[in-house]
C-alpha positions as CSV (number, residue, x, y, z in Angstrom):
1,X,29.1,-10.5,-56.6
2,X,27.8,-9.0,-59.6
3,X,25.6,-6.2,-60.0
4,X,25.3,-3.1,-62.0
5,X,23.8,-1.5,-59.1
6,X,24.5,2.1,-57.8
7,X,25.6,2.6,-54.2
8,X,26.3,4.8,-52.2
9,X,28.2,5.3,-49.1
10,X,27.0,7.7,-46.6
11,X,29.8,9.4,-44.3
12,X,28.8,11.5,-41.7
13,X,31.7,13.5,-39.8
14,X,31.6,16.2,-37.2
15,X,34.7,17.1,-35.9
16,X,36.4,13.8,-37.2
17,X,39.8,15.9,-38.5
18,X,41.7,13.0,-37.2
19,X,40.3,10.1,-38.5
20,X,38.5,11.1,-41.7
21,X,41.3,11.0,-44.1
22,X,42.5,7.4,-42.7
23,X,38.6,6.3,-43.4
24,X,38.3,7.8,-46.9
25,X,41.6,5.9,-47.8
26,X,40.6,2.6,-46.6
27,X,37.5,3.1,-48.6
28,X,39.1,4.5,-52.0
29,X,41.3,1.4,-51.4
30,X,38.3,-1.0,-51.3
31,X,36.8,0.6,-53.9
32,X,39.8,0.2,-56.3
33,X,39.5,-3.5,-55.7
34,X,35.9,-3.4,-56.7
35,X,35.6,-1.2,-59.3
36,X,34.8,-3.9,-62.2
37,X,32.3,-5.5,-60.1
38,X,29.7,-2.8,-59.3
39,X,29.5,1.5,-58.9
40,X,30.3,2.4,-55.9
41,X,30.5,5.9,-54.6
42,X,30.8,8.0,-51.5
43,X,30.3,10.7,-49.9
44,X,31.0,13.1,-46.6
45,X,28.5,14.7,-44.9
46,X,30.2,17.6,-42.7
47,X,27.7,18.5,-39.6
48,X,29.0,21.7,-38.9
49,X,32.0,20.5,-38.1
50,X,34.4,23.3,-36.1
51,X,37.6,21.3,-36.7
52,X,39.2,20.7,-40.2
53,X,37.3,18.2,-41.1
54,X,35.7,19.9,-44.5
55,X,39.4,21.3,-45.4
56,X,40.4,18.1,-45.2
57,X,37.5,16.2,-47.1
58,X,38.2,18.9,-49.9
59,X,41.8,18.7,-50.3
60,X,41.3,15.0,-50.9
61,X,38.7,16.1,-53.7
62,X,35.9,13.7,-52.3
63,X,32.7,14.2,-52.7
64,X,31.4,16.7,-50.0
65,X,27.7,18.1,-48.3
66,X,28.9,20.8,-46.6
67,X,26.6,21.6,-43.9
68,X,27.5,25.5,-42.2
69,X,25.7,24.4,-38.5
70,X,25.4,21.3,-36.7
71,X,22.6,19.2,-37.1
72,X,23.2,16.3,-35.4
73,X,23.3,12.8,-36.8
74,X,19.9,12.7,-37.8
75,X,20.2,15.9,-40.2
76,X,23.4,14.9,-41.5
77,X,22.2,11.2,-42.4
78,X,18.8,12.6,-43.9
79,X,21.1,15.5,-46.2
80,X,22.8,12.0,-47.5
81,X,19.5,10.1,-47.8
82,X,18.2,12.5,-49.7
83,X,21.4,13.3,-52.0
84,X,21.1,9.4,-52.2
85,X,17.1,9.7,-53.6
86,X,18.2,12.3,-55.7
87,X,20.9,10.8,-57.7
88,X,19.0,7.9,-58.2
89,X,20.9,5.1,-55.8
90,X,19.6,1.4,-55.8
91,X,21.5,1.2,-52.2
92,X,22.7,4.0,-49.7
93,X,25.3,2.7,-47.1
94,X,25.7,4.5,-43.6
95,X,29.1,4.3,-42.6
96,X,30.6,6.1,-39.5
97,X,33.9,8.8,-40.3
98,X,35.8,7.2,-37.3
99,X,37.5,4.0,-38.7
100,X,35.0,1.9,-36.9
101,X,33.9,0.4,-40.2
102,X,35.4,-2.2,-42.6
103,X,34.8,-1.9,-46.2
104,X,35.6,-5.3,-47.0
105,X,32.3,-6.2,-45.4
106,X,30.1,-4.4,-47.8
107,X,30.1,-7.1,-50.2
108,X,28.3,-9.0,-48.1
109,X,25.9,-6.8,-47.2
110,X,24.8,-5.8,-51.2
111,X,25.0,-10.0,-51.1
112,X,21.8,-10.3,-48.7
113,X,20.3,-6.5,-50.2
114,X,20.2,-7.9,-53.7
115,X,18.0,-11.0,-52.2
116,X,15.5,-9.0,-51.7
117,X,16.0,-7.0,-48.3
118,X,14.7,-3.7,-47.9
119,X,17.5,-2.7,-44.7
120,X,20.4,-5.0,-43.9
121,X,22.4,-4.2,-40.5
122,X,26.1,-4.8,-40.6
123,X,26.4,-7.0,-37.3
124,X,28.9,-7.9,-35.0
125,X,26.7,-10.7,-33.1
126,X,24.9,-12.8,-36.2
127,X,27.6,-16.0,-35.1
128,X,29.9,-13.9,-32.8
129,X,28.3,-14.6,-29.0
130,X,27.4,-10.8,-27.8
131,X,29.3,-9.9,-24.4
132,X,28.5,-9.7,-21.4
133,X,29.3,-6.1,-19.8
134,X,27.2,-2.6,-18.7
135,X,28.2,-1.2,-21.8
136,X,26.8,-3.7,-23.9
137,X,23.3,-4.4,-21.3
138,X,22.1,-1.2,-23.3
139,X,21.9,-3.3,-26.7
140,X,20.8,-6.2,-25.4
141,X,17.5,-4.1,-23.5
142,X,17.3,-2.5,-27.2
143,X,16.9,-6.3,-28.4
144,X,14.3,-7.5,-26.2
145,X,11.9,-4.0,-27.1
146,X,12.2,-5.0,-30.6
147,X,11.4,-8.4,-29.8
148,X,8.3,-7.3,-27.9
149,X,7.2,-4.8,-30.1
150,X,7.8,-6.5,-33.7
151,X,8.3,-10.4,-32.8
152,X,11.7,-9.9,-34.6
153,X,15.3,-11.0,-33.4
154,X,18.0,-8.1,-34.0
155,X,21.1,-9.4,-32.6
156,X,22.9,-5.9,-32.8
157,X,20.4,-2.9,-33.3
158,X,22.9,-0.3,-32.4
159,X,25.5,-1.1,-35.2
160,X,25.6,2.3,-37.3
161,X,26.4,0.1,-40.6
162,X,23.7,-0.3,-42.2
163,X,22.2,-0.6,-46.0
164,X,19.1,0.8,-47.7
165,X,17.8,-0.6,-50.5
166,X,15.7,2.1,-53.1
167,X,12.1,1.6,-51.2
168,X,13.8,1.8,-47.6
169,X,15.6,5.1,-49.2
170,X,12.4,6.6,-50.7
171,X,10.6,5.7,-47.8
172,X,13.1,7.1,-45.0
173,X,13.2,10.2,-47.0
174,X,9.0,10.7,-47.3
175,X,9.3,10.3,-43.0
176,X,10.6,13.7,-41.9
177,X,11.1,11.5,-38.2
178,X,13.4,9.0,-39.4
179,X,16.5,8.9,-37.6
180,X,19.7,6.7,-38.1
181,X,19.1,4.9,-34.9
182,X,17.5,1.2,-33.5
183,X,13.4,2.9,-33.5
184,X,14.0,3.4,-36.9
185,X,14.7,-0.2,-37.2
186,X,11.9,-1.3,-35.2
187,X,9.8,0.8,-37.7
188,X,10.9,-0.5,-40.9
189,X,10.1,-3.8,-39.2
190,X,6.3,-2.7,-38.3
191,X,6.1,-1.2,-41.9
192,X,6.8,-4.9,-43.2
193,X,10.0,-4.3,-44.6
194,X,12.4,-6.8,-44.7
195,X,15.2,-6.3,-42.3
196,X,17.7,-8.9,-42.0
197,X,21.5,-8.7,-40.2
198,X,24.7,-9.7,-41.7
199,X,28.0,-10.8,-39.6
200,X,30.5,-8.0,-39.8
201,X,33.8,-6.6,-38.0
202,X,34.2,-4.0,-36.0
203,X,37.3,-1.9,-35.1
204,X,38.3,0.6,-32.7
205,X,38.2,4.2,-33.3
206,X,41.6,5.0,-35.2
207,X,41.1,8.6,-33.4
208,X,39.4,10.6,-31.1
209,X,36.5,9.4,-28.2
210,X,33.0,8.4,-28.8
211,X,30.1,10.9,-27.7
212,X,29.0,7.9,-26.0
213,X,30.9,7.5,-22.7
214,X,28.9,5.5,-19.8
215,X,26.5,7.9,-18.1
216,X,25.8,9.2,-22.0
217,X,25.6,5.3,-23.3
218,X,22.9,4.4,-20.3
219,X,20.5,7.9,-20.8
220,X,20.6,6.4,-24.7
221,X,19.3,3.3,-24.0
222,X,16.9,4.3,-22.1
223,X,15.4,7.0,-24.8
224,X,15.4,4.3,-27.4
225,X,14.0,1.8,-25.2
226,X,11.4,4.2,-24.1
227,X,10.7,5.2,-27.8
228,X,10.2,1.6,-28.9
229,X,7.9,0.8,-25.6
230,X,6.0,3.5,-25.5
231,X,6.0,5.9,-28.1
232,X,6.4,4.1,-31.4
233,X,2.7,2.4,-31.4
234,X,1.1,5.5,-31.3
235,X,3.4,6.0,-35.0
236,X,1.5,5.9,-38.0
């Protein structure tokens, strides 16, 4: 790949002390390798967090939104989006603090961005088969809303790896109810953008537990599904 395009990787972190320095070393790491090929920067956005994350992220002189309370993942990926507007980025890149992500994959996605897709999902079921368990029902009910609602297959809507292209960056950032999760997705779709998966890796978390246990994973789905269903055609 060749491009002379500016991206940008978003990193949001609360409380990720353990993992955070392992995930800005894989990336630095990748980035090395691709440094003649296109700009690629990054950044952490801190929600608040009560650990040592921020000490961390500083003492490894990376580049750093500080944010003093927590905001949740939505503030924290809008404080990015908007640094990402702001600067002037052709792509903005979420990418989760916990290790879950694989750099080497972002090729790929900028690959399918730079044919002309406004939002491309880093996903782990494009020609992997999706499996079967309770913990996974939750995306697959998020699949068949977006179906119904847009007449679009998205084979993984819950994967937080995702890329923005300049419009889908302006535009998330003019829509103060954009949030880094599957309605937002569905919307872009609605709003004719073009949204468009690529097959990725995922790991497990190199540290710490996910928010999302079971009971928390089910009350999700359920709030996205409901959001898709029911509240999202009254959107403008």
């Amino acid at each position: 790949m060749n491009t002379n395009k500016k991206i940008l990787l978003i990193i949001p972190a609360y409380n990720e002390e353990e993992s955070i320095a392992q995930t800005i070393e894989s990336v630095q790491n990748f980035r090395e390798k691709y440094y003649d090929e296109y700009t690629l920067n990054y950044i952490v956005v801190n929600d608040g967090s009560k650990d040592k994350t921020s000490e961390i992220v500083r003492s490894l002189e990376v580049g750093l939104i500080d944010l003093k309370t927590n905001l949740g993942l939505t503030g924290g990926f809008m404080a990015g989006m908007k640094y990402a507007k702001r600067k002037g980025y052709d792509y903005a890149i979420q990418f989760d603090a916990d290790g879950q992500h694989i750099p080497e994959f972002i090729p790929g996605m900028i690959d399918v961005g730079e044919m002309g897709t406004n939002v491309v999902i880093g996903s782990r079921f494009v020609t992997q088969k999706r499996p079967t368990s309770l913990r996974m029902l939750g995306n697959i009910m998020i699949s068949i809303a977006i179906k119904m609602t847009t007449g679009k297959n998205i084979q993984d809507p819950t994967s937080g790896m995702r890329l923005f292209d300049k419009k889908a960056i302006e535009f998330y950032t003019n829509n103060p109810n954009m949030t880094p999760e599957p309605e937002t997705i569905s919307y872009f779709i609605k709003k004719k953008f073009v949204v468009k998966e690529v097959q990725v890796e995922m790991q497990d978390r190199t540290a710490g537990e996910s928010y999302l246990n079971l009971s928390r994973s089910i009350q999700y789905m359920v709030r996205v599904v409901i959001s898709i269903l029911i509240f999202q055609p009254f959107r403008k």
